[in-house]
N, C-alpha and C positions, 0 to 999 in steps of 0.2 A: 501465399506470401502475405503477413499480418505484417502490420507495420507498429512497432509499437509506440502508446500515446506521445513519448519522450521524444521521437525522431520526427512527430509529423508537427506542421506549422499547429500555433496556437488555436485557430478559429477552425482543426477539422476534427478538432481531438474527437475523440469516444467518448458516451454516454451509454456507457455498462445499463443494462436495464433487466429484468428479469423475465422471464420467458412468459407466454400470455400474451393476451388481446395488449396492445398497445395502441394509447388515442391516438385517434386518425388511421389508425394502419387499416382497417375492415372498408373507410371507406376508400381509400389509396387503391388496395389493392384490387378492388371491384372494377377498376378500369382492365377493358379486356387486352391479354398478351396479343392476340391477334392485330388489334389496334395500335399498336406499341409498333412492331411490326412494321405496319405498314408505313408509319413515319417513319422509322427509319431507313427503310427502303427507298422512300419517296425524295428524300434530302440528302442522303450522301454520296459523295463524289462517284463518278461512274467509276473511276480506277478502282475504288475498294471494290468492291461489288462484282466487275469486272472483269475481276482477277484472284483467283483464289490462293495464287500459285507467289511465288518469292521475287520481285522483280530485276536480280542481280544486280551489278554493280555496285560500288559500295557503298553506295546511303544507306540501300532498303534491303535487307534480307540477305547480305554476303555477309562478309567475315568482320571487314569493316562497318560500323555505322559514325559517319558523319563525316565531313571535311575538313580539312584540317593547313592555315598557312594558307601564303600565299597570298597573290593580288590579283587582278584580273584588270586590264583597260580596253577594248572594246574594240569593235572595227577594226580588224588586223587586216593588210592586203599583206600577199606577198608576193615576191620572186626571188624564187633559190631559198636563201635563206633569211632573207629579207624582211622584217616586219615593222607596219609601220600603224601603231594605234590612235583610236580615232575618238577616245572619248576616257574621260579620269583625269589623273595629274598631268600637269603642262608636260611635253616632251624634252629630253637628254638636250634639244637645241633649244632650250625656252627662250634665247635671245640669239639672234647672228644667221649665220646663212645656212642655209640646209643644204646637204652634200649631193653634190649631182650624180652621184653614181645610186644614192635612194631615188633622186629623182627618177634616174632612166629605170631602174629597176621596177616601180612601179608604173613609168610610161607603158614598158613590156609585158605587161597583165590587167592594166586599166581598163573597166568596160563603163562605158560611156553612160548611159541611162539616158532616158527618155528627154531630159531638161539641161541637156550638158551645152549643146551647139548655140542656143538661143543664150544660155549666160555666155559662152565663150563670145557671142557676137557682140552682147553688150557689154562686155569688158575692154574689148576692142572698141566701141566706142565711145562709154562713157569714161573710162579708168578706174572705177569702181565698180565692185558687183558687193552688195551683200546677201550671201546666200544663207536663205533661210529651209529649216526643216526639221524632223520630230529628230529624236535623239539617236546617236548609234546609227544612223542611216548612211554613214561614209562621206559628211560633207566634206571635211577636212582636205580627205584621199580627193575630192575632187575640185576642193579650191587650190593644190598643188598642183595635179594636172592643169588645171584655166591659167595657170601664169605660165608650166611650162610651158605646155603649147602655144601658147602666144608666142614664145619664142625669148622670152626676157634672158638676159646673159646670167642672172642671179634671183632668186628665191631668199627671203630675208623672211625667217619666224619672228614676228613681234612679239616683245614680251607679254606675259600673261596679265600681268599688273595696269597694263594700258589701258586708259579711261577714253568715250568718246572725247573730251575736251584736251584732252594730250596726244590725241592721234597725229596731228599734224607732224609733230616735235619728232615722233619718232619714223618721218618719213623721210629722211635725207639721204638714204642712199639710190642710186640709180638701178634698175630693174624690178622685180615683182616685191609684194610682200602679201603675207598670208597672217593675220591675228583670228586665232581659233576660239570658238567659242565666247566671244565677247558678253561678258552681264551686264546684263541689263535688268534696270529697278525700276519703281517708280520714282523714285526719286534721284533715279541716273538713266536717263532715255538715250536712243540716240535719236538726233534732232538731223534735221537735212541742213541745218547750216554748219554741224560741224562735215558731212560729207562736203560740201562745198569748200571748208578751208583744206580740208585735206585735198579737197580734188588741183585748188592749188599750188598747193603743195608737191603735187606729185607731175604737173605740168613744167615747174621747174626743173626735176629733177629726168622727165622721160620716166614718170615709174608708173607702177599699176597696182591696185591693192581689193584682195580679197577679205573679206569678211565673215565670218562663219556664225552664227548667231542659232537656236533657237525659235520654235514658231514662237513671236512675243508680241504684247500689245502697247510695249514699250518701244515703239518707233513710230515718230511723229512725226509727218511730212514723209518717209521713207519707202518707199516702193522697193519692199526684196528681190528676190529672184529665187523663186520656190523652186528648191531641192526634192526630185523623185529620184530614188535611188534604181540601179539596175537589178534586174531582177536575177535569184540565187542561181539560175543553171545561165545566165550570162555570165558570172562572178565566174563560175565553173567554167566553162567552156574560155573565156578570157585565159584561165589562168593554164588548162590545157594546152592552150595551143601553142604556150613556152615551153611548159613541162615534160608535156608526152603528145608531142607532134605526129597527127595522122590516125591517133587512138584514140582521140575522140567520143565519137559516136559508139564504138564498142565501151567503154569506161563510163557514158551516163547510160548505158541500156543497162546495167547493173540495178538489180532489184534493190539492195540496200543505198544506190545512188538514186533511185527513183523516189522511193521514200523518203528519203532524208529531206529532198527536194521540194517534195508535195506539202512540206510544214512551214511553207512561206520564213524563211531564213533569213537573218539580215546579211551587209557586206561580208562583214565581218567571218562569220560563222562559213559562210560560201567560201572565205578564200584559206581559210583554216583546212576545211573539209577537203578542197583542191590536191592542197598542198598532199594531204593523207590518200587523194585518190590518187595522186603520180605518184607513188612509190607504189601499188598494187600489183602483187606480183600471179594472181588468180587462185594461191594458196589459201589454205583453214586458217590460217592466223591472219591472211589479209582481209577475209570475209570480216572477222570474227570484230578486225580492228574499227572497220566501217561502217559494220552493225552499233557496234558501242561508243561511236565517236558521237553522237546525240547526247548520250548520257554524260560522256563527259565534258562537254562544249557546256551543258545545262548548269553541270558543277561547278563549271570557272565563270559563270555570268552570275549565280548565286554568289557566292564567293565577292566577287565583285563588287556588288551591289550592299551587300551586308559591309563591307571591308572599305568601302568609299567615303574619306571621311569629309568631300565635298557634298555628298549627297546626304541632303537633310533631315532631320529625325523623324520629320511628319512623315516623308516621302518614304522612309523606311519602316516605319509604322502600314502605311499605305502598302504596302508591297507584301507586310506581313498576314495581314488582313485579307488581302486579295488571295493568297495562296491560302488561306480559310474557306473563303468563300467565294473559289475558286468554280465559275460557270452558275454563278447563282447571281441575282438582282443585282447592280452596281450601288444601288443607296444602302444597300447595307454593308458591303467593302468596306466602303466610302465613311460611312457614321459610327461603324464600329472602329475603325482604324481610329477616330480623331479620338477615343476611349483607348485606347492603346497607345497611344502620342500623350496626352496625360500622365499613364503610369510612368512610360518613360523620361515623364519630366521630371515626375518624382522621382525619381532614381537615379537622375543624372543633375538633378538642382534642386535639392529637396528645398534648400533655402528660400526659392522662390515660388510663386502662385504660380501655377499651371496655366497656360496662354493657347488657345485654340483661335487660331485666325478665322471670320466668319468666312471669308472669300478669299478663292485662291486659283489654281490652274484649272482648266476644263478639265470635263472627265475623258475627253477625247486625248488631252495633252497628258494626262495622269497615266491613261493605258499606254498611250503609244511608249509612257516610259518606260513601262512596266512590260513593253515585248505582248500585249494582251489587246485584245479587241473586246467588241460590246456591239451585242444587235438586240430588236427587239423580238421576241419571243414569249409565247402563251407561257404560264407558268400556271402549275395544274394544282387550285386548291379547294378547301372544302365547298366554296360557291360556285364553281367552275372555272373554265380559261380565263386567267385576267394579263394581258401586256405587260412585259417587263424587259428592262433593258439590264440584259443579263450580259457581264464581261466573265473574261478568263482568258487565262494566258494562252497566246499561240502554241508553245510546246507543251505537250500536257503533263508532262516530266515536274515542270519547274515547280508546281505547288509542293508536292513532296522534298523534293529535293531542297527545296526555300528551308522549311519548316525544320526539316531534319537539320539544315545547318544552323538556322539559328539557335537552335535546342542542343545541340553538342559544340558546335566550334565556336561560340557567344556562350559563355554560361553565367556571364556576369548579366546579362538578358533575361537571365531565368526569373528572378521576382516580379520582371514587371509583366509576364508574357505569362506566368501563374497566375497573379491575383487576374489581369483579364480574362482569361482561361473562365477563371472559376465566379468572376461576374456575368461571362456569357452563358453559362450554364444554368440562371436562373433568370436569364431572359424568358417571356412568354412568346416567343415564337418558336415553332417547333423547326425550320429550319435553321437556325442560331444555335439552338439546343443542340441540336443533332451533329452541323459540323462542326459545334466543340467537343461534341465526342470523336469526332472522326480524326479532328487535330490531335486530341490525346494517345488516340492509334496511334497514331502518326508519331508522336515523342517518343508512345511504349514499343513501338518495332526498333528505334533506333537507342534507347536507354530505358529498358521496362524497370529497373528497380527505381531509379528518378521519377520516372513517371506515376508508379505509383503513391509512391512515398508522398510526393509534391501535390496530387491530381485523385487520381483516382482514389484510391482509397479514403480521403476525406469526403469524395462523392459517396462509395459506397457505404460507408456506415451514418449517413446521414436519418433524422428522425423524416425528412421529409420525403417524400415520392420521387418526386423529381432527378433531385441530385442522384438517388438509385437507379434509376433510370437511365441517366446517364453515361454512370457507373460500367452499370450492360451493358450501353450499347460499344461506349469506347471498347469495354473487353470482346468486345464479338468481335467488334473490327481489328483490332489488334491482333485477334486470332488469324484472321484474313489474310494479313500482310505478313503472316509471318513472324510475328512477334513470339521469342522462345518462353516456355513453360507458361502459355495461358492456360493449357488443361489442366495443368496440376495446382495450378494456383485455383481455378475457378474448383478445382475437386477439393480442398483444402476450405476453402470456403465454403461450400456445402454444411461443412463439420462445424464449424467459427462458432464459439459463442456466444457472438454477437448478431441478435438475430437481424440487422440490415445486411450484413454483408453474406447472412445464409441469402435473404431474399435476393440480395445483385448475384448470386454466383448461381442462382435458380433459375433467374431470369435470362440471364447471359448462355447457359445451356440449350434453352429452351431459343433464344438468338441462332444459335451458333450454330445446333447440328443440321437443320435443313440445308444450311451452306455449304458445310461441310458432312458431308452423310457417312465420310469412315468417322464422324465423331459419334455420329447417333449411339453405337451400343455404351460407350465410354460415359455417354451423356446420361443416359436411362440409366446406368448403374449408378452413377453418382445420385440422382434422383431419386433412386431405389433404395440408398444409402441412408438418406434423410428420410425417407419413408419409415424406413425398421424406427428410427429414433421416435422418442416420442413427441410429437409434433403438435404441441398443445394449444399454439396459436389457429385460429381458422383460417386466419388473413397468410398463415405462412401453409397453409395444409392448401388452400385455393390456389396459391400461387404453384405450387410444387405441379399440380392439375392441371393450371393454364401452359405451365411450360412443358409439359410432356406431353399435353396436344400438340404441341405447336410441332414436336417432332414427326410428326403425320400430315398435320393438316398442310401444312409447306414444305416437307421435303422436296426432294427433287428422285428421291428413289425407297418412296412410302411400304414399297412391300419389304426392303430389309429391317424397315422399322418394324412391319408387323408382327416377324418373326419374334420379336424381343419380347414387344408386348404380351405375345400368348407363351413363352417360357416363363414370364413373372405371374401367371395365371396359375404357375403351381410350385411357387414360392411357399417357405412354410412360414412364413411372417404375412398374417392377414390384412397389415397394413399396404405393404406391397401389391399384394392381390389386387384392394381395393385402387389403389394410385393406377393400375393397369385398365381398368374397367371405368373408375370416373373418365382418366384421363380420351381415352378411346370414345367412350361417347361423347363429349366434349367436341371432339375432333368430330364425329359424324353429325355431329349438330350444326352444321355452317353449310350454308350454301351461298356461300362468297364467291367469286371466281378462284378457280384453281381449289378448290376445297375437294376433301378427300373423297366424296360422291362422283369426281368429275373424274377426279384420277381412275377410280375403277371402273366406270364408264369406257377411259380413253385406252387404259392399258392392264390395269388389274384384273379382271374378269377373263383375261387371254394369258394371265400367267397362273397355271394350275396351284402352286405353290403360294402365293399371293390370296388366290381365290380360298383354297381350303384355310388359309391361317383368318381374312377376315372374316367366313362364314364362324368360325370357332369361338372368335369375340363378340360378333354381333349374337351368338346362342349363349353364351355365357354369359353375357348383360343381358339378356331379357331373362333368363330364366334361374338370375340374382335377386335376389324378394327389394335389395339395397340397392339394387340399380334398375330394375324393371324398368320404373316410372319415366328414368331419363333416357331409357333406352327406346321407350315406344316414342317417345318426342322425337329424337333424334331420328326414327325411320321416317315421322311425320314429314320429319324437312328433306329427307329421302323422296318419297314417294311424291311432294311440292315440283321439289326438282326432277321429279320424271315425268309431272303433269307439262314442264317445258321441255325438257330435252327428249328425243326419240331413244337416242344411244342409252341412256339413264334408265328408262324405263326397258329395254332391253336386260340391262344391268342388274336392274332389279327380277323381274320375271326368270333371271340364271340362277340370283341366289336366292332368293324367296325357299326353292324347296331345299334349301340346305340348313334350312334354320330350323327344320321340323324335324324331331328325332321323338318326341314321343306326343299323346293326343294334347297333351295339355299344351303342347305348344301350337297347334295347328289352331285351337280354339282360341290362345292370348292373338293372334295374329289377326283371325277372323273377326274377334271383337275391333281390333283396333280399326284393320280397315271398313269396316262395316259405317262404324260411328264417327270418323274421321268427318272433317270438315274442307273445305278448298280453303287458302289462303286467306281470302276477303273474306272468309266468314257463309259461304256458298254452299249447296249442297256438294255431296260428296267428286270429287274430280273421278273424271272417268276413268283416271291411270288405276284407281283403285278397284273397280270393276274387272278390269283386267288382271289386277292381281291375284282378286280373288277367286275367275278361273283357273289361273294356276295352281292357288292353295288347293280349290276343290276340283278339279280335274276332269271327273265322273260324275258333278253332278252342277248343276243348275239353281245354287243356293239363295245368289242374290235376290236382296229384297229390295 
């Protein structure tokens, strides 16, 4: 898929160039695939990685991608069919009394929590309680409960517009009242002398008043009454014991109840999930509903959050960003979002300067908004463990699921959520780099022509490294998730004209197929493809090299690769030949972990098939006058790694005599081990000695 220059933004167009060395590409390209590699391995989300498979439902890999309509308001309890939300726009009663038949319907499934008794006592004594706590935590559902149970004749919702200094005004009538969520500024606090005029207030009248507030630091003088919500299999089990009285404990021994459970759940979500476990009839479509009720609880809280137009544009920035850099450092959420809170000002007020608040919520009050936590943890980089206090969201659904809605059910979002995109992408940190390629995934599984158009393809035909780099890795992962026609697009690009996007769709192969190992033959051909051509660049003939090791050196099932390699051995295009032979010794050149000396150690040397196809590489490179040289290297770091591992040199001493078919080879082997050196620079390693009885058998050669 070429995007042509006419459809892509101005600043990704193409710069046609004619085939040949290009400045900088020779040095570019000298950086090793293997390395490439492992950063990207290192930084991206564990779900891609993960999971190689499609993960249903309809954001990611079904029929549908993306969400669509709709509102979502939070904290649902229920009973019957009861629902009563606990967070978003004011409720249906935003002034006047609330119906006691919601009351009692929620008295009949209410679970108390930890901090219910001690505010209900001090309601009863002082007449006020103002209950504080993080968001979405069911305060609401439980400053209704503290007035009914006190026992008030009446429940009165105050309206939403009421100020601490107007509170009194709207206390005249006799029994409870409940104002939800009150804001609070800096420069509108609530102050203990207006609780005082109200408490007056409400001494006239016999009333009693709840307040629902926010952890804030916007209370001065004011002692809350901190809100711990009950926990999700109380929420359950409350809502059971109306529902499906006596089934109980058989209804949470359920494997998809147990899970669901284990992912720390708010009110809300628990009494939603209730409700769907009493109608459970032990049926395939009831499993099947309980299994996927995550996925879509995930969908209506995305949904929600994106679609609130109480909730503020930083905060929504904030959220976007998180699901970026989702289980990675919080300061980078954090500092990348308030760059994505700009574009979006530009986009939505071009007319005015862009405003970043220097101070604002904790990062504690920011997560809990965001359903996400933050602990600290080693993060593993070039100088070793260093601390970091890395967040991500409690359910591990929401990142994807976030991204994919903003990217299709937001599309007026799209310019400013691109140009960040493609500002991230030439950050110098390699985990920023990387999960903006992983977010690219993420748009191309859910609108790959978009994503291209927009994204990637301005990456891959870039003159610079990087942005191709990129380019990869997004397409690798893209392939991961699922994303339809990566193969054919990356086989299409192979051909391109355009020698950046030959090199991203080289590179991206050379990604893709160890993850996926039915790609490997598909991969090599395409590689093969570019091979026959003539490939006049070095920096594009290197790369073609480094990514057809890579099919070896990392697979996860090396010996169907080897087979391919030694078919392209009697290819009648000599180019071919040669990409078969550099690329394979390239690959036996590394003694990294998991490098293709360890593989045949652990499993190759016991598969006959396996064994006879590398013995046939390893004699065909050394006894190529054009590959000799890299071929005796490449045993060097062989026989290195049998001077450490036992099994290696094993390894080695199986196929040693499979390499000898005639005298001349017996003698190139003998010279090498003879004259070999150890590592440091040392006299020759003893592993080498031992070889050499095996080369020579019958006699006693060594000197």
């Amino acid at each position: 898929m070429t995007v042509p220059p006419e459809q892509r933004p101005p600043d990704t167009e193409a710069v046609q160039e004619p085939d040949g060395d290009r400045p900088g590409e020779e040095a570019e390209s000298a950086q090793e695939a293997r390395a490439a590699q492992r950063e990207l391995f290192a930084h991206t989300p564990g779900f891609i990685l993960g999971s190689a498979a499609s993960f249903g439902g309809s954001l990611v890999g079904g029929a549908q991608h993306g969400v669509s309509g709709g509102q979502v308001t939070g904290d649902v309890f229920m009973g019957g069919k009861t629902e009563i939300h606990h967070h978003g726009p004011a409720a249906s009663y935003a002034s006047g009394e609330v119906p006691r038949a919601e009351l009692d319907a929620l008295d009949a499934v209410f679970a108390e929590g930890p901090a219910f008794e001690a505010a209900l006592h001090r309601l009863r004594q002082e007449r006020i309680v103002v209950l504080s706590g993080p968001h979405a935590t069911g305060r609401y559902a439980a400053a209704l409960m503290l007035l009914h149970r006190l026992g008030v004749p009446a429940v009165h919702a105050l309206p939403a517009e009421t100020t601490p200094a107007t509170l009194p005004a709207q206390l005249t009538r006799p029994g409870g009242h409940v104002l939800r969520d009150l804001p609070l500024t800096r420069n509108r606090p609530l102050r203990d002398t207006h609780l005082y005029a109200a408490v007056d207030q409400l001494k006239k009248t016999d009333g009693h008043l709840v307040i629902t507030v926010e952890n804030s630091p916007f209370l001065q003088g004011v002692t809350p009454t901190p809100w711990e919500p009950p926990t999700a299999e109380d929420v359950v089990r409350a809502h059971l014991a109306v529902l499906r009285r006596g089934e109980t404990a058989q209804l949470l021994a359920l494997a998809p109840v147990r899970e669901f459970l284990a992912r720390g759940r708010r009110p809300a979500e628990a009494a939603e999930f209730a409700r769907e476990l009493a109608a459970y009839d032990g049926g395939d479509e009831a499993d099947a509903r309980l299994a996927e009720f995550g996925q879509a609880t995930v969908e209506k809280q995305c949904r929600g959050w994106l679609g609130a137009p109480e909730t503020e544009l930083r905060e929504k920035a904030f959220l976007i960003s998180l699901a970026v850099f989702d289980q990675a450092p919080y300061v980078l959420a954090a500092e990348l979002a308030d760059r994505l809170f700009v574009h979006f000002q530009k986009l939505q007020h071009p007319e005015l300067p862009p405003e970043i608040p220097v101070f604002g919520p904790s990062a504690a009050d920011r997560l809990e908004r965001a359903h996400a936590e933050g602990e600290l943890r080693d993060e593993q980089t070039d100088w070793g463990a260093v601390p970091q206090f890395m967040a991500g969201f409690r359910e591990e659904r929401t990142a994807r699921v976030l991204l994919t809605e903003v990217w299709t059910g937001h599309p007026s979002a799209r310019p400013a959520l691109v140009a960040w995109l493609r500002e991230l992408a030439r950050d110098g940190r390699p985990v920023v780099r990387t999960r903006t390629a992983a977010a690219a995934a993420l748009l191309a599984a859910a609108d790959l022509p978009s994503a291209v158009a927009l994204l990637i393809d301005g990456w891959a035909d870039s003159k610079a490294f990087g942005p191709r780099v990129t380019a990869a890795n997004a397409l690798t992962l893209a392939q991961l998730l699922d994303a339809p026609a990566v193969p054919r697009l990356l086989t299409q690009w192979c051909t391109d004209p355009h020698w950046a996007r030959r090199w991203t769709a080289i590179r991206a192969f050379g990604l893709l197929a160890p993850l996926r190992p039915e790609l490997a033959g598909p991969a090599l051909a395409a590689l093969a493809g570019r091979a026959r051509a003539d490939v006049s660049s070095k920096a594009e003939a290197e790369s073609l090299i480094e990514s057809a090791a890579l099919l070896l050196s990392s697979g996860r099932r090396p010996g169907e690769v080897l087979s391919e390699f030694v078919r392209l051995l009697y290819h009648d295009t000599p180019a071919v030949r040669a990409l078969a032979l550099n690329a394979f010794v390239r690959a036996c050149d590394n003694a990294e972990e998991g490098a293709l000396v360890e593989w045949y150690a652990d499993t190759g040397m016991y598969e006959p098939d396996s064994a006879r196809d590398l013995a046939t590489l390893w004699r065909t490179a050394l006894g190529d006058r054009a590959h000799t040289r890299q071929a005796l290297g490449a045993l060097r770091t062989w026989v290195h790694v049998a001077q450490r591992m036992a099994d290696a040199a094993q390894a080695l001493e199986l196929l040693l005599p499979a390499l000898v078919v005639e005298a001349a080879d017996r003698d190139r082997l003998d010279h090498e081990l003879r004259t070999m050196r150890a590592e440091d620079g040392g006299p020759r390693p003893p592993v080498a000695d031992r070889l050499l009885d095996v080369l020579w058998p019958a006699a006693s050669t060594r000197s």
